[in-house]
mmCIF entry with sequence, helices, sheets and N, C-alpha, C, O atoms, coordinates in Angstrom:
data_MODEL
# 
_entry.id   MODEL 
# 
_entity.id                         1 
_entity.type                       polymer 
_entity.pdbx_number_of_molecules   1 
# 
_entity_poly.entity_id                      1 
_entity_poly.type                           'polypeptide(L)' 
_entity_poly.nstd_linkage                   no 
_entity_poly.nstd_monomer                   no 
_entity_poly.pdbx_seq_one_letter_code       
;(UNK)(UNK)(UNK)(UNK)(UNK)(UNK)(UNK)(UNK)(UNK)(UNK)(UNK)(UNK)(UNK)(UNK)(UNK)(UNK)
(UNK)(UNK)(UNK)(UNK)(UNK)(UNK)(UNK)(UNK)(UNK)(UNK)(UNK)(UNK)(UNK)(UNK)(UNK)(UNK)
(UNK)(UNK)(UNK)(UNK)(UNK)(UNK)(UNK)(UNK)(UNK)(UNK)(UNK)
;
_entity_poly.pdbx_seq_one_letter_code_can   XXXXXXXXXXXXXXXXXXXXXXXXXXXXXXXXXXXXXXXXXXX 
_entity_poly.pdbx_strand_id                 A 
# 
loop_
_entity_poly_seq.entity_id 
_entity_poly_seq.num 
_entity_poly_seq.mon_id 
_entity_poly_seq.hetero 
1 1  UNK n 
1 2  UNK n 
1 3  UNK n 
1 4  UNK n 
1 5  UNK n 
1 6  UNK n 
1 7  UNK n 
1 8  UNK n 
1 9  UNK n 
1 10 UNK n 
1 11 UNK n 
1 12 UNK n 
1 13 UNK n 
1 14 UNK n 
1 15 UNK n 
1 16 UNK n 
1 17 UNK n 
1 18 UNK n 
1 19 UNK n 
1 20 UNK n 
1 21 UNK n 
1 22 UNK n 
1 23 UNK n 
1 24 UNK n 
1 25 UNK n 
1 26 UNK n 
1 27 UNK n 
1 28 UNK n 
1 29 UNK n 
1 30 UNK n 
1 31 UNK n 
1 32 UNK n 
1 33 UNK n 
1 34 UNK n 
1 35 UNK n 
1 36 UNK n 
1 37 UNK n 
1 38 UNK n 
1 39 UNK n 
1 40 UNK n 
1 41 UNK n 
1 42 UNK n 
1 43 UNK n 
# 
_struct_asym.id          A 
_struct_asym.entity_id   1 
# 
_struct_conf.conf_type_id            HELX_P 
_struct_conf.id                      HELX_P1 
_struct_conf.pdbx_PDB_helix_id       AA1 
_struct_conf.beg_label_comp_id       UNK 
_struct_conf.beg_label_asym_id       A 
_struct_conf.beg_label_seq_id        3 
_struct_conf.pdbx_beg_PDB_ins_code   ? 
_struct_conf.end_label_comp_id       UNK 
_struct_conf.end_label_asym_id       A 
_struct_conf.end_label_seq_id        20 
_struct_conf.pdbx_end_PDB_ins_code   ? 
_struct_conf.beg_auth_comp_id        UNK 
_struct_conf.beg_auth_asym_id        A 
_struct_conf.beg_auth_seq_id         3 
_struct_conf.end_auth_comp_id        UNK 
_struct_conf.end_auth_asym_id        A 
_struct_conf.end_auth_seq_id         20 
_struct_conf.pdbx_PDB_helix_class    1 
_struct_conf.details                 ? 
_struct_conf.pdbx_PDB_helix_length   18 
# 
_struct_conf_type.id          HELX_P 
_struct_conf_type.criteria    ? 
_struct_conf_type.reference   ? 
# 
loop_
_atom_site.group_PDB 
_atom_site.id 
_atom_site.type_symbol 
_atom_site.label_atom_id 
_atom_site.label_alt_id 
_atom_site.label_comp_id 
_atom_site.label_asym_id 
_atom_site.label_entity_id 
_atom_site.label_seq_id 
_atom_site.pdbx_PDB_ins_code 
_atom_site.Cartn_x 
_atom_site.Cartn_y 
_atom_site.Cartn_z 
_atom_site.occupancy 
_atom_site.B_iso_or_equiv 
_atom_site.pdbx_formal_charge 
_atom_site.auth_seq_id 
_atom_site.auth_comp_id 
_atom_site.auth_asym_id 
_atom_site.auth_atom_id 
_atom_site.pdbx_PDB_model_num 
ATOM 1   N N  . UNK A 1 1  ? -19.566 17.108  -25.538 1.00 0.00 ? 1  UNK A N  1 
ATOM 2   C CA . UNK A 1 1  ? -19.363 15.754  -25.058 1.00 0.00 ? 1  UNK A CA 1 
ATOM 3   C C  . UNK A 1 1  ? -20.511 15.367  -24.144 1.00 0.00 ? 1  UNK A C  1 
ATOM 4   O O  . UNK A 1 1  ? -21.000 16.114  -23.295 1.00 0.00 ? 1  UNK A O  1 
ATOM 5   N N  . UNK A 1 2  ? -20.930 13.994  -24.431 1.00 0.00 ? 2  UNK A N  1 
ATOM 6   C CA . UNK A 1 2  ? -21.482 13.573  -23.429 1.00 0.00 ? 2  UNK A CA 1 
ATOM 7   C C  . UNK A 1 2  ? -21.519 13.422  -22.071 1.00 0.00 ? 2  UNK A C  1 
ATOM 8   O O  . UNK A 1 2  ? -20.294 13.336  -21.992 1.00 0.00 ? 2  UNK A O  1 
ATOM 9   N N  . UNK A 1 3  ? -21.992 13.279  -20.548 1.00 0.00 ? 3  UNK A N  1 
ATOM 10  C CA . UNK A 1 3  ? -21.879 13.419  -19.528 1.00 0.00 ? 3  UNK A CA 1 
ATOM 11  C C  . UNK A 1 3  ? -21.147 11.803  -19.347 1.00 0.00 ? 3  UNK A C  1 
ATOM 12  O O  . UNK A 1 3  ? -20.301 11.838  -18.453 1.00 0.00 ? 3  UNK A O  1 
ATOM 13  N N  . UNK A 1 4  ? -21.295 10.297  -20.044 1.00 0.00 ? 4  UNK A N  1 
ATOM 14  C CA . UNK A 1 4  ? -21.432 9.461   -19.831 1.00 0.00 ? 4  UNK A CA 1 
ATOM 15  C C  . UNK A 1 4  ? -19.263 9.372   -20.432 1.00 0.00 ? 4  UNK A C  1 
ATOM 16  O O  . UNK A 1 4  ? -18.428 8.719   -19.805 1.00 0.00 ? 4  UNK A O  1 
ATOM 17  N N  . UNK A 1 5  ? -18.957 10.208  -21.697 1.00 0.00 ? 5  UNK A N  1 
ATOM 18  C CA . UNK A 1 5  ? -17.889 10.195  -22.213 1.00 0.00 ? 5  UNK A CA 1 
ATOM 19  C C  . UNK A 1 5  ? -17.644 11.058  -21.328 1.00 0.00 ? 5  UNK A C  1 
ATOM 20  O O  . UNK A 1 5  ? -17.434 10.266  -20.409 1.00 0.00 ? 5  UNK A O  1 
ATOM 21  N N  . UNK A 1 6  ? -17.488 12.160  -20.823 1.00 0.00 ? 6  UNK A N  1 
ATOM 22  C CA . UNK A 1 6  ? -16.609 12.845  -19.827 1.00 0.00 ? 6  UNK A CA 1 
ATOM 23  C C  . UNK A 1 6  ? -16.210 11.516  -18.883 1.00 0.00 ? 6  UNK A C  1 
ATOM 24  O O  . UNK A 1 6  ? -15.200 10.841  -19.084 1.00 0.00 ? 6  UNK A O  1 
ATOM 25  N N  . UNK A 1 7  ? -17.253 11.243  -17.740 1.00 0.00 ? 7  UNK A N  1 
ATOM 26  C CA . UNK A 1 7  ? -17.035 10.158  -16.812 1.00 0.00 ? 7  UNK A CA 1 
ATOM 27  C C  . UNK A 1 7  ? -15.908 9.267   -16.958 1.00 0.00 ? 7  UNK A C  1 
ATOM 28  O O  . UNK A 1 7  ? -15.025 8.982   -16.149 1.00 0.00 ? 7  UNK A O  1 
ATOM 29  N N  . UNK A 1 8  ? -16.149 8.797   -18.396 1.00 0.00 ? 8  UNK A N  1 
ATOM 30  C CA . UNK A 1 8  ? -14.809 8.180   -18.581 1.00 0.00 ? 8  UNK A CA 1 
ATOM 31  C C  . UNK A 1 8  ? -13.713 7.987   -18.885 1.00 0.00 ? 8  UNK A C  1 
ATOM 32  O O  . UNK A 1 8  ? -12.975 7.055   -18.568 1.00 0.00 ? 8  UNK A O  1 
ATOM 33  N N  . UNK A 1 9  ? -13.442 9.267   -19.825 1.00 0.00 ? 9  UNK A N  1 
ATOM 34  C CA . UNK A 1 9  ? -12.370 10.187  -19.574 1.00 0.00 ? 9  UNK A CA 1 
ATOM 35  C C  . UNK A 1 9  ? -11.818 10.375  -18.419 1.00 0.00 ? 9  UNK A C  1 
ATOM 36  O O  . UNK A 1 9  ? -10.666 10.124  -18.065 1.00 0.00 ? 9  UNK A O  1 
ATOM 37  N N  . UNK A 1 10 ? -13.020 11.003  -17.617 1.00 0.00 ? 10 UNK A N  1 
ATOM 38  C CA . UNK A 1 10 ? -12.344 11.408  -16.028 1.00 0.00 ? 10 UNK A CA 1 
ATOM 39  C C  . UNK A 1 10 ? -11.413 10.063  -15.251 1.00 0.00 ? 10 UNK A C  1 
ATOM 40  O O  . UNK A 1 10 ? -10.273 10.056  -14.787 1.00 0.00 ? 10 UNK A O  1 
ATOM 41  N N  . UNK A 1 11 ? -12.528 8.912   -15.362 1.00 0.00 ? 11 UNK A N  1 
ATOM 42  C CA . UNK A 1 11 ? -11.940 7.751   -14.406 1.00 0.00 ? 11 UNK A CA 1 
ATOM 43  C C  . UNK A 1 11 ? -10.742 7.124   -15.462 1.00 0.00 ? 11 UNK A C  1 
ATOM 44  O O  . UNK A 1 11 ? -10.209 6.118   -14.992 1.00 0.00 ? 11 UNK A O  1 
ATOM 45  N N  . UNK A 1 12 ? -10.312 7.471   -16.583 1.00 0.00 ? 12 UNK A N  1 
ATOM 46  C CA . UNK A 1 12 ? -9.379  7.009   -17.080 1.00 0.00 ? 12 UNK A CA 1 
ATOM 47  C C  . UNK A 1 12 ? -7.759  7.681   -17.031 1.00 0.00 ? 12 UNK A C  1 
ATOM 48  O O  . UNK A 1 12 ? -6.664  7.164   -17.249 1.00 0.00 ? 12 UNK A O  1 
ATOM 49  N N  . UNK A 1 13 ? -8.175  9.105   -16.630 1.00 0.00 ? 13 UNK A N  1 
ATOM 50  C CA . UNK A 1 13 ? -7.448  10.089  -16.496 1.00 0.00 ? 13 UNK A CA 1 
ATOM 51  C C  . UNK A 1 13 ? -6.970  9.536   -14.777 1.00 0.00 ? 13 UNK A C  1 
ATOM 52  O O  . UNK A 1 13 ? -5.851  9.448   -14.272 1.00 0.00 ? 13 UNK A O  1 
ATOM 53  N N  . UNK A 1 14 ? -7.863  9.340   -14.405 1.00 0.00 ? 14 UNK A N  1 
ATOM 54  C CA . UNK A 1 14 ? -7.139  8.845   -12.602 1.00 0.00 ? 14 UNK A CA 1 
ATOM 55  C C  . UNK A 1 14 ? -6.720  7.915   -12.589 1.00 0.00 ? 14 UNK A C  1 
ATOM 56  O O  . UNK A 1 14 ? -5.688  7.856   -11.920 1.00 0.00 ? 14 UNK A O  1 
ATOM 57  N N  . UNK A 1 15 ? -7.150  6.671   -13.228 1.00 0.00 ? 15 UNK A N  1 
ATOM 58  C CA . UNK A 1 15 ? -6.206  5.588   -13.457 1.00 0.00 ? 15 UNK A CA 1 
ATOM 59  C C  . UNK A 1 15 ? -4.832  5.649   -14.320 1.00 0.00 ? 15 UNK A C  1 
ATOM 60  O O  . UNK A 1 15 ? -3.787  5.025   -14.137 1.00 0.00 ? 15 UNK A O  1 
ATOM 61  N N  . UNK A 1 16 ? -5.080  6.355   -15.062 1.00 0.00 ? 16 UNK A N  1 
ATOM 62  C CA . UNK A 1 16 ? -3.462  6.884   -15.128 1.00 0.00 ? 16 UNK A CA 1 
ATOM 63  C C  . UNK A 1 16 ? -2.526  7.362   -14.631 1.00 0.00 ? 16 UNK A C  1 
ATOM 64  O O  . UNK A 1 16 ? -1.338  7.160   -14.881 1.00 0.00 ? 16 UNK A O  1 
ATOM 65  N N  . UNK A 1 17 ? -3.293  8.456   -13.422 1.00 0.00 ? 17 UNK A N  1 
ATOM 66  C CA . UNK A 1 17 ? -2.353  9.202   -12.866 1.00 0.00 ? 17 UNK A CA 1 
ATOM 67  C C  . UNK A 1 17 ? -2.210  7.910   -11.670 1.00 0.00 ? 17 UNK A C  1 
ATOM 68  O O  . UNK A 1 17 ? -1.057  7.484   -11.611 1.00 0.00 ? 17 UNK A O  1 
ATOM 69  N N  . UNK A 1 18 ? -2.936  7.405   -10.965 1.00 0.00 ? 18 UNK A N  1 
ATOM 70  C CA . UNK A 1 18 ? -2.886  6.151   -9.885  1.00 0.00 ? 18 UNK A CA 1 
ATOM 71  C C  . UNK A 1 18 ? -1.772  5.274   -10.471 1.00 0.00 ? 18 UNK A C  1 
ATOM 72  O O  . UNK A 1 18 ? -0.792  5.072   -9.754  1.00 0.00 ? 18 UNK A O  1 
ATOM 73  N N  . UNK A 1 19 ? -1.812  4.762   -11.628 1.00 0.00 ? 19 UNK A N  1 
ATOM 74  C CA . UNK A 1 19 ? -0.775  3.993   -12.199 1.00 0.00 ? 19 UNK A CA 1 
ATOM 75  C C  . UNK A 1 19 ? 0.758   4.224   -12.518 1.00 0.00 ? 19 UNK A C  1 
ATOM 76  O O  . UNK A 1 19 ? 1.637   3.363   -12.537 1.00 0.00 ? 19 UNK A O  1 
ATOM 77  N N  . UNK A 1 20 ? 0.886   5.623   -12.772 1.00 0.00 ? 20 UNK A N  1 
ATOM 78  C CA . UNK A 1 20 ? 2.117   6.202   -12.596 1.00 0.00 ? 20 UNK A CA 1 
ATOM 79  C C  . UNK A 1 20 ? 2.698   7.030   -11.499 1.00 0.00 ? 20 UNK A C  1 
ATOM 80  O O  . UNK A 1 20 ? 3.749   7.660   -11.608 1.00 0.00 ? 20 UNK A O  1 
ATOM 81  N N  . UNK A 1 21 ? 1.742   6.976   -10.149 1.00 0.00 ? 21 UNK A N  1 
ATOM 82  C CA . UNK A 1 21 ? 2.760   7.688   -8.966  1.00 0.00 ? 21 UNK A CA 1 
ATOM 83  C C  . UNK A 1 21 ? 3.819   6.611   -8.524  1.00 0.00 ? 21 UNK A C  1 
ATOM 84  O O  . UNK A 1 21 ? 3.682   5.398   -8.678  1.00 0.00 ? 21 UNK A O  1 
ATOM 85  N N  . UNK A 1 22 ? 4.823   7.202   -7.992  1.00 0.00 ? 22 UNK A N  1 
ATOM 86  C CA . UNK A 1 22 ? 5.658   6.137   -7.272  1.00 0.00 ? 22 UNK A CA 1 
ATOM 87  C C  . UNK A 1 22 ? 5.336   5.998   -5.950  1.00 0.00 ? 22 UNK A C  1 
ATOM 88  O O  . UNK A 1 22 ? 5.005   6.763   -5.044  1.00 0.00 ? 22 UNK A O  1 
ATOM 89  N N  . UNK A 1 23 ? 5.619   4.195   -6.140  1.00 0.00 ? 23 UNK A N  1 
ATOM 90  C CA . UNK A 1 23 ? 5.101   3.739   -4.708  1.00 0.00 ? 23 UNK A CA 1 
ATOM 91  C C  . UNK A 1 23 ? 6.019   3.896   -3.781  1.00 0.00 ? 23 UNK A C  1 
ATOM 92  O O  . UNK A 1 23 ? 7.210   4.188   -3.895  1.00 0.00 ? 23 UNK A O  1 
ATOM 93  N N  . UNK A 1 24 ? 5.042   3.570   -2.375  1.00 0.00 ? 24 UNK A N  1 
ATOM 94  C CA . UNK A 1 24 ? 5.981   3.471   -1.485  1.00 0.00 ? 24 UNK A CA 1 
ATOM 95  C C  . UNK A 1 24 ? 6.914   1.945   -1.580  1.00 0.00 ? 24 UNK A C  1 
ATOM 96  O O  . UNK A 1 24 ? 6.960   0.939   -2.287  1.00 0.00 ? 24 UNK A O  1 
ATOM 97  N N  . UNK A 1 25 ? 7.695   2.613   -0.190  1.00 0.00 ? 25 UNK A N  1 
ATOM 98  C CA . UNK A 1 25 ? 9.033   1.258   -0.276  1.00 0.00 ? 25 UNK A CA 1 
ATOM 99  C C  . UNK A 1 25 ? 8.030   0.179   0.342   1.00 0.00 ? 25 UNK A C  1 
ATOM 100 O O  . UNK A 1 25 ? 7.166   0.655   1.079   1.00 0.00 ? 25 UNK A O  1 
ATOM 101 N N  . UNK A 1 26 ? 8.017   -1.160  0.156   1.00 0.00 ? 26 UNK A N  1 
ATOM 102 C CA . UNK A 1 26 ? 7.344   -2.027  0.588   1.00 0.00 ? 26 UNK A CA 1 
ATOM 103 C C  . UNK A 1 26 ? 8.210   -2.269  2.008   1.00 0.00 ? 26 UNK A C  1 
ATOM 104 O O  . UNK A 1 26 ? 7.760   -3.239  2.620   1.00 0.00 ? 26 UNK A O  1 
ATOM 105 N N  . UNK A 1 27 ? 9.024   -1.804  2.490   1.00 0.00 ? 27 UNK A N  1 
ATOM 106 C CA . UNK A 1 27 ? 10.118  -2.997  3.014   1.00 0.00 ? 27 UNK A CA 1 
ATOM 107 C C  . UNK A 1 27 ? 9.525   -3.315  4.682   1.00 0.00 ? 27 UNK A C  1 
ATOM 108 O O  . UNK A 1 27 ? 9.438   -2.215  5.228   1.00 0.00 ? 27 UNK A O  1 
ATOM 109 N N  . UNK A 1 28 ? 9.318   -3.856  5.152   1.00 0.00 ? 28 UNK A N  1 
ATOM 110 C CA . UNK A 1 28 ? 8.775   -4.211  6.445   1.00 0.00 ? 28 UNK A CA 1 
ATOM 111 C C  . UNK A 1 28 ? 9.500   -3.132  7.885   1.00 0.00 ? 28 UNK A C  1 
ATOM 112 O O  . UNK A 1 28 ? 10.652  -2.701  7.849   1.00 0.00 ? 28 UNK A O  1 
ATOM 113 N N  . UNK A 1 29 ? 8.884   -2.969  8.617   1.00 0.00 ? 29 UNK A N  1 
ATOM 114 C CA . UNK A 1 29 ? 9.502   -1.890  9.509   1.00 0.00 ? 29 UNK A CA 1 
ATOM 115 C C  . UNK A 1 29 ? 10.185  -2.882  10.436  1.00 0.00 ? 29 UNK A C  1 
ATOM 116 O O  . UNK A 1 29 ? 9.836   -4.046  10.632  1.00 0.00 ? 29 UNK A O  1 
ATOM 117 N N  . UNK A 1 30 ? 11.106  -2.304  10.920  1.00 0.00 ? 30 UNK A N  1 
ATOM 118 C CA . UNK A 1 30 ? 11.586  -3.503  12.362  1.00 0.00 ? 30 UNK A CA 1 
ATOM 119 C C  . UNK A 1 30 ? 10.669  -3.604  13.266  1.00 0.00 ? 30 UNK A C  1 
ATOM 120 O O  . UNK A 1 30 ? 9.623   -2.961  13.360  1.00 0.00 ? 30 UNK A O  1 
ATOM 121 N N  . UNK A 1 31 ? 11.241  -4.755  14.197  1.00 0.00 ? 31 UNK A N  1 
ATOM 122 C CA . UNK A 1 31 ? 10.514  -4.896  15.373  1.00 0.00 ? 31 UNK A CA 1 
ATOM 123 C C  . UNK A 1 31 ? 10.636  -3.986  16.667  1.00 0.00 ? 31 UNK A C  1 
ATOM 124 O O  . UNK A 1 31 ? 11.739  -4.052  17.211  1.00 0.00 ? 31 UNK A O  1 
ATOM 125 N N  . UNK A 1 32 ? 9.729   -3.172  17.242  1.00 0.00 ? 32 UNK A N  1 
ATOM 126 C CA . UNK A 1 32 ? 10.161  -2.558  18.606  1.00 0.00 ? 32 UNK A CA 1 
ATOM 127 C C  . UNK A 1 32 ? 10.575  -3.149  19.493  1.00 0.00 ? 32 UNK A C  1 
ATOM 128 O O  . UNK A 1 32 ? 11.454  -2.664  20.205  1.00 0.00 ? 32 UNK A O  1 
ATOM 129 N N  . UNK A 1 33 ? 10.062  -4.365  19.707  1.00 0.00 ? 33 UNK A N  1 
ATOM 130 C CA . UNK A 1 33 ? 10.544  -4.469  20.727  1.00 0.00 ? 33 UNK A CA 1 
ATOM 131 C C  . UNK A 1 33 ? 11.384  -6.034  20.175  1.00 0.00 ? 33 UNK A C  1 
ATOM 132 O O  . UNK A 1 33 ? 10.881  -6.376  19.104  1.00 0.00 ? 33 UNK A O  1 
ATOM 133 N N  . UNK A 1 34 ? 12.496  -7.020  20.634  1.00 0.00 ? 34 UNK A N  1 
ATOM 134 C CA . UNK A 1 34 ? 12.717  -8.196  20.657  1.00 0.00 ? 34 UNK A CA 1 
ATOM 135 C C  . UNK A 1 34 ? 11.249  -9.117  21.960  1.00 0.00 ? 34 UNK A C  1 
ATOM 136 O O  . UNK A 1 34 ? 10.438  -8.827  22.839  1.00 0.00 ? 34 UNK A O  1 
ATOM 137 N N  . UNK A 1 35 ? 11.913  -10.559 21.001  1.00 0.00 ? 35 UNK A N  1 
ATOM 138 C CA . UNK A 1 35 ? 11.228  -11.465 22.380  1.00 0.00 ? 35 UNK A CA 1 
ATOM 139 C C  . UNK A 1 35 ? 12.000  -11.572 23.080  1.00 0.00 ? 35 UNK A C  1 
ATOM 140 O O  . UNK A 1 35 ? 13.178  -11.256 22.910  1.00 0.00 ? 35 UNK A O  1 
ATOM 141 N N  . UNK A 1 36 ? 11.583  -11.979 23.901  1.00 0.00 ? 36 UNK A N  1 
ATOM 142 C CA . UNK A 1 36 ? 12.181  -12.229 25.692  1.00 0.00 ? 36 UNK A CA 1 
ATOM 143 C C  . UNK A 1 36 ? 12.654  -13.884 24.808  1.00 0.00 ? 36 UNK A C  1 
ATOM 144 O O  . UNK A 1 36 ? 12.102  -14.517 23.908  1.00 0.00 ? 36 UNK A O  1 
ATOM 145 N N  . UNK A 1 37 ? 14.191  -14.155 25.780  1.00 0.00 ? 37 UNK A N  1 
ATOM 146 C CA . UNK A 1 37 ? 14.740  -15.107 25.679  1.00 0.00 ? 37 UNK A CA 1 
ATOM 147 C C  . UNK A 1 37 ? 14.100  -16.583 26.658  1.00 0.00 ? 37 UNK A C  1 
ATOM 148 O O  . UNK A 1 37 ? 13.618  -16.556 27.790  1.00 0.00 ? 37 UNK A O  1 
ATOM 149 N N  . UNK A 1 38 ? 14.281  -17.610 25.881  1.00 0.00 ? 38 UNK A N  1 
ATOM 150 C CA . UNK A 1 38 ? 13.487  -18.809 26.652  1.00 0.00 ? 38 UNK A CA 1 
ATOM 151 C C  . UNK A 1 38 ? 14.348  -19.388 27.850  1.00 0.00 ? 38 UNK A C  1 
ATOM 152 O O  . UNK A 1 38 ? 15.537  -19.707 27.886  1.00 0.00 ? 38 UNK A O  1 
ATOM 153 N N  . UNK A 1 39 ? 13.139  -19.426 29.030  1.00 0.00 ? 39 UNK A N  1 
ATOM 154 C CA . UNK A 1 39 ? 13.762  -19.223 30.098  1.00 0.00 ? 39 UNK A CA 1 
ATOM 155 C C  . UNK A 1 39 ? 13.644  -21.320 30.714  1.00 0.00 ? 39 UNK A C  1 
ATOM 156 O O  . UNK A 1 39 ? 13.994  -21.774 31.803  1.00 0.00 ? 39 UNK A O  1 
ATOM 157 N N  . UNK A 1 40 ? 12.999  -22.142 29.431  1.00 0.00 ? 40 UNK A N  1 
ATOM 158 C CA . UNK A 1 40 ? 12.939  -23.071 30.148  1.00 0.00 ? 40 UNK A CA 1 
ATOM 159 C C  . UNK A 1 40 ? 11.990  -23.930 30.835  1.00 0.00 ? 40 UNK A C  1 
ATOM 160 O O  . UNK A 1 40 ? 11.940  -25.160 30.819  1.00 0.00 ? 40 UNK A O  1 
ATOM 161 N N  . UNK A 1 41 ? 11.042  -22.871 31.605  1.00 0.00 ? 41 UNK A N  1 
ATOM 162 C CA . UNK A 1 41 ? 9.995   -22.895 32.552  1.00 0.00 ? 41 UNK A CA 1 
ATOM 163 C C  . UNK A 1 41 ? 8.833   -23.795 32.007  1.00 0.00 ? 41 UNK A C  1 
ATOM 164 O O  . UNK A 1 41 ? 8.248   -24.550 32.783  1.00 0.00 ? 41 UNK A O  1 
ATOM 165 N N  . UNK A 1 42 ? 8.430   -23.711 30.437  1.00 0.00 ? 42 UNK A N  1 
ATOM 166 C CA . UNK A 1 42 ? 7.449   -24.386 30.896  1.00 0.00 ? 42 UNK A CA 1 
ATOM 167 C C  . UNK A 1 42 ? 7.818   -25.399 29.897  1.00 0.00 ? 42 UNK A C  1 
ATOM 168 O O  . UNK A 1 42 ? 6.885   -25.777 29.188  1.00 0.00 ? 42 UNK A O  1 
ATOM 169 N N  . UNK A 1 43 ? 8.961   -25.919 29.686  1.00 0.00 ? 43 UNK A N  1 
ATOM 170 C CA . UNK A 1 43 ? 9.108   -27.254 28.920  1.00 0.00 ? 43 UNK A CA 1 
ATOM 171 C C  . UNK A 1 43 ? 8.945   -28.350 28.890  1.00 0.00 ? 43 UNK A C  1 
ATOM 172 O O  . UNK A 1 43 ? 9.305   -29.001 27.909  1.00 0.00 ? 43 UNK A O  1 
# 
């Protein structure tokens, strides 16, 4: 085989394997801390 057909073999072989891992959970993390409640002040 060529050096140019390996290559792309190779990068086709990782895009396969990239395409079939399972992803992570997308889901958003909570917040640490809350906001502070409105106190008024500068309305």
């Amino acid at each position: 085989m060529s050096t140019s057909t390996r290559a792309l073999l190779a990068l086709c072989l990782v895009a396969f394997a990239t395409a079939c891992a399972p992803r992570a959970s997308e889901v958003a993390p909570e917040p640490v801390t809350t906001e502070p409640a409105p106190t008024g002040k500068y309305n």
